[in-house]
C-alpha positions as a Markdown table, in Angstrom:
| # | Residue | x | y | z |
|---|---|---|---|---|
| 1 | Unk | 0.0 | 0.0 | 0.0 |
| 2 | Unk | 1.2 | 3.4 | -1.0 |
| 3 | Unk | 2.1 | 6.0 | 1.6 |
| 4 | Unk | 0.3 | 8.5 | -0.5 |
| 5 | Unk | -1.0 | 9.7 | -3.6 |
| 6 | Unk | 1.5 | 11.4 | -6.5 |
| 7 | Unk | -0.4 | 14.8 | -5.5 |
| 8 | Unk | -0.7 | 14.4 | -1.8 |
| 9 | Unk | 3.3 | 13.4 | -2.3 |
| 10 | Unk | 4.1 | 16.6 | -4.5 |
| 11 | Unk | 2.8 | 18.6 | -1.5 |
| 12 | Unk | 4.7 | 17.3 | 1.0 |
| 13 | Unk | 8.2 | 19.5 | 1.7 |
| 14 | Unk | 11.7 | 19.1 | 2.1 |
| 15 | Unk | 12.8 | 19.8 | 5.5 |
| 16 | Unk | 16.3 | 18.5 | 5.2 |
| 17 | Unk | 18.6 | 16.8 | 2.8 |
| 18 | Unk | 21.6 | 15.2 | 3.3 |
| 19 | Unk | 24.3 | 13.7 | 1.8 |
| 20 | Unk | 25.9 | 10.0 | 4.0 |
| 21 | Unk | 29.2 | 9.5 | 3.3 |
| 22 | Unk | 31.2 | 6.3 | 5.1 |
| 23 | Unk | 34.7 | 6.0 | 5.7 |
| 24 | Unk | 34.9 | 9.4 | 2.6 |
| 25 | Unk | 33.0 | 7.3 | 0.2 |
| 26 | Unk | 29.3 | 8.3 | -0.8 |
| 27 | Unk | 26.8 | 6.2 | 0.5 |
| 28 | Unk | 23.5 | 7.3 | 0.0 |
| 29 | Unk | 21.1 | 10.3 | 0.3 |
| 30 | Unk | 18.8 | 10.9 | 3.6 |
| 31 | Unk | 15.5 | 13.1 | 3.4 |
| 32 | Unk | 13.6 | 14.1 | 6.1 |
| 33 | Unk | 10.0 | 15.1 | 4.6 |
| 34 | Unk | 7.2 | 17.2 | 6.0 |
| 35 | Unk | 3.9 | 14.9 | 5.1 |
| 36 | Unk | 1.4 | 16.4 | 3.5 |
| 37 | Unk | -0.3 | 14.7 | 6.4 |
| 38 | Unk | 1.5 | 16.7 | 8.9 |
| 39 | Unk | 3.7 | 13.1 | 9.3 |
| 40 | Unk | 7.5 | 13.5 | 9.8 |
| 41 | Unk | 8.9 | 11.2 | 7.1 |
| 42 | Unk | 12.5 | 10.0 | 6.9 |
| 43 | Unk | 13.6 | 8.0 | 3.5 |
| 44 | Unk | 16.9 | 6.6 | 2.6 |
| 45 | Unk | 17.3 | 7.4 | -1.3 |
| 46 | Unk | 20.1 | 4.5 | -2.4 |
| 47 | Unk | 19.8 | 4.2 | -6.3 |
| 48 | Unk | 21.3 | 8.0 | -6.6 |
| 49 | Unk | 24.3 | 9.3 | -7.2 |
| 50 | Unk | 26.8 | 11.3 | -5.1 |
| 51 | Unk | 26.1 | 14.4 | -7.8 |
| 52 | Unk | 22.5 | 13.9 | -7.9 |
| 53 | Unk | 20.5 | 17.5 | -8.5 |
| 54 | Unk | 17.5 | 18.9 | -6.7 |
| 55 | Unk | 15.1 | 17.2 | -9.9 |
| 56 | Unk | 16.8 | 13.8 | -9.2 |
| 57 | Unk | 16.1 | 14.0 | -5.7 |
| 58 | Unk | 12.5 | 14.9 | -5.4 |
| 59 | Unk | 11.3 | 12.4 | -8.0 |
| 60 | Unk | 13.1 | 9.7 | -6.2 |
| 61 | Unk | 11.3 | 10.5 | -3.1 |
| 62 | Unk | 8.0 | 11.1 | -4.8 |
| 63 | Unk | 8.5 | 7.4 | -5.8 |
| 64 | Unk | 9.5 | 6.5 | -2.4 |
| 65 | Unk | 6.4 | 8.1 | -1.6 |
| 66 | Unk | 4.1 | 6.7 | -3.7 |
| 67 | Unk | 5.6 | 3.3 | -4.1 |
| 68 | Unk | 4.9 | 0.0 | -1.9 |
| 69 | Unk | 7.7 | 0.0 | 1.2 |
| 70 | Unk | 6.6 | -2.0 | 3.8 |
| 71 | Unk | 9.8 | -3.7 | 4.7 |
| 72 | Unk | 13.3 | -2.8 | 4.4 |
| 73 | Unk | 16.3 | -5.0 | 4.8 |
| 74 | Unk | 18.9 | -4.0 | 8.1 |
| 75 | Unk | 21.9 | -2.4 | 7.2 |
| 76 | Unk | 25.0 | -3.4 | 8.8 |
| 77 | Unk | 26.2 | -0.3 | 11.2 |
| 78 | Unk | 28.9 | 1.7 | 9.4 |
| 79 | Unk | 32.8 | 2.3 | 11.1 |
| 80 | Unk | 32.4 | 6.0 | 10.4 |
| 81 | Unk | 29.5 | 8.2 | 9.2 |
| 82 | Unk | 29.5 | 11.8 | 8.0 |
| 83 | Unk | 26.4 | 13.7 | 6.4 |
| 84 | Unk | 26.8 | 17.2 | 4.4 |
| 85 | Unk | 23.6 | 19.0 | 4.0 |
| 86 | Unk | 21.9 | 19.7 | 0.5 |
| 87 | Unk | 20.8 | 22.9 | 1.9 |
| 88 | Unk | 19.1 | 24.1 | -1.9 |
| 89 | Unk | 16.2 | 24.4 | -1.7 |
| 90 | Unk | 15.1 | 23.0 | 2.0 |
| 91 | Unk | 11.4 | 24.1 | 2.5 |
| 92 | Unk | 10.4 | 23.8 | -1.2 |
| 93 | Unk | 7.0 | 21.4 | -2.2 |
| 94 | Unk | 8.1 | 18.4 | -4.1 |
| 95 | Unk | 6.0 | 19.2 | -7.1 |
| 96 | Unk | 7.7 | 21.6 | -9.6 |
């Protein structure tokens, strides 16, 4: 089941973007999202790259959105972790 709708998902905001890096090498991207619900939402974006723009970003999450995650595999805890915000355009809608 979908956590919501493409339009409920283009309303939703960017609160914060960031980019994980482990041991210097890019990992993933993390996205905290205000739902259009009023529901915090935090999403791992893993299928990105390191130079990914703004665009990239918010259709991945919009799919992350609007897809089917009900279960997510464990990852194994990282040696070292460091995030640099993606501070562009924090408090934008999703939808263009």
């Amino acid at each position: 089941m979908a956590r919501f709708t493409e339009d409920q998902a283009k309303a939703s905001k960017i609160i914060k973007i960031q980019k994980v890096t482990v041991n210097d090498t890019f990992s993933s991207w993390k996205a905290m999202i205000s739902g259009s619900d009023g529901q915090m939402v935090s999403i791992r974006l893993g299928n990105t790259d390191a130079d990914a723009n703004i665009a990239t970003l918010k259709s991945e999450i919009i799919a992350e959105l609007t897809g089917s995650h009900d279960y997510t595999v464990p990852k194994t805890p990282a040696v070292v972790t460091t995030t640099r915000p993606h501070a562009a355009n924090d408090g934008d809608t999703l939808g263009w």
